[in-house]
N, C-alpha and C positions, 0 to 999 in steps of 0.2 A: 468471896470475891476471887476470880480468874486471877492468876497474874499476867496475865494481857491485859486486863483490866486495869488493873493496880499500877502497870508501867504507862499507862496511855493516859490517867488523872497525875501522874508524875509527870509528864511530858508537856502535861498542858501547864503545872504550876510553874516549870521552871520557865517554858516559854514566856507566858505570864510576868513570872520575876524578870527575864533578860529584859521584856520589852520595859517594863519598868525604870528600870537599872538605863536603858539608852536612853529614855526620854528625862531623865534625870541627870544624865551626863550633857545630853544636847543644852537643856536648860541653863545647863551651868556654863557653857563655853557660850550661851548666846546663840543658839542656832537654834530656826522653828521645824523643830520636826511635830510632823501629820501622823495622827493613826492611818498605815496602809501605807500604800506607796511613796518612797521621799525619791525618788527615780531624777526629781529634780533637783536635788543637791547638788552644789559643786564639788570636785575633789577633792579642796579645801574645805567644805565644811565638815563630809563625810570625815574624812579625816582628822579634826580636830574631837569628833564625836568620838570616834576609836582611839583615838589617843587620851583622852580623857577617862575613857571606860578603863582602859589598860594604867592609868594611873592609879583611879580609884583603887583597881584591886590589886595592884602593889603596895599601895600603905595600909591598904587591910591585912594584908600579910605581912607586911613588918610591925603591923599595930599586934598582931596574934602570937608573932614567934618573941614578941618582948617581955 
């Protein structure tokens, strides 16, 4: 296997994973995100979405360095 190769099935997993990871943050703050374009969110939803992702993976990291 190329490592072209080998980075491009990496790229796709972690995509994969992010998108995961945001549709599990949306859920949890209450917002409906779509597979594909959410272009219609408010800045307030968007937002709580990011802010949520970014919480999660602060107490991942305090949960790791404990």
């Amino acid at each position: 296997m190329s490592s072209s190769n080998s980075n491009s099935n990496v790229k796709k997993e972690a995509k994969a994973a992010m998108n995961k990871f945001k549709m599990e943050a949306a859920s949890e703050v209450g917002v409906n995100l779509k597979e594909g374009y959410n272009g219609d969110l408010t800045s307030r939803q968007a937002g709580s979405v990011g802010g949520q992702m970014v919480k999660k993976m602060i107490e991942d990291m305090e949960s790791r360095m404990q």
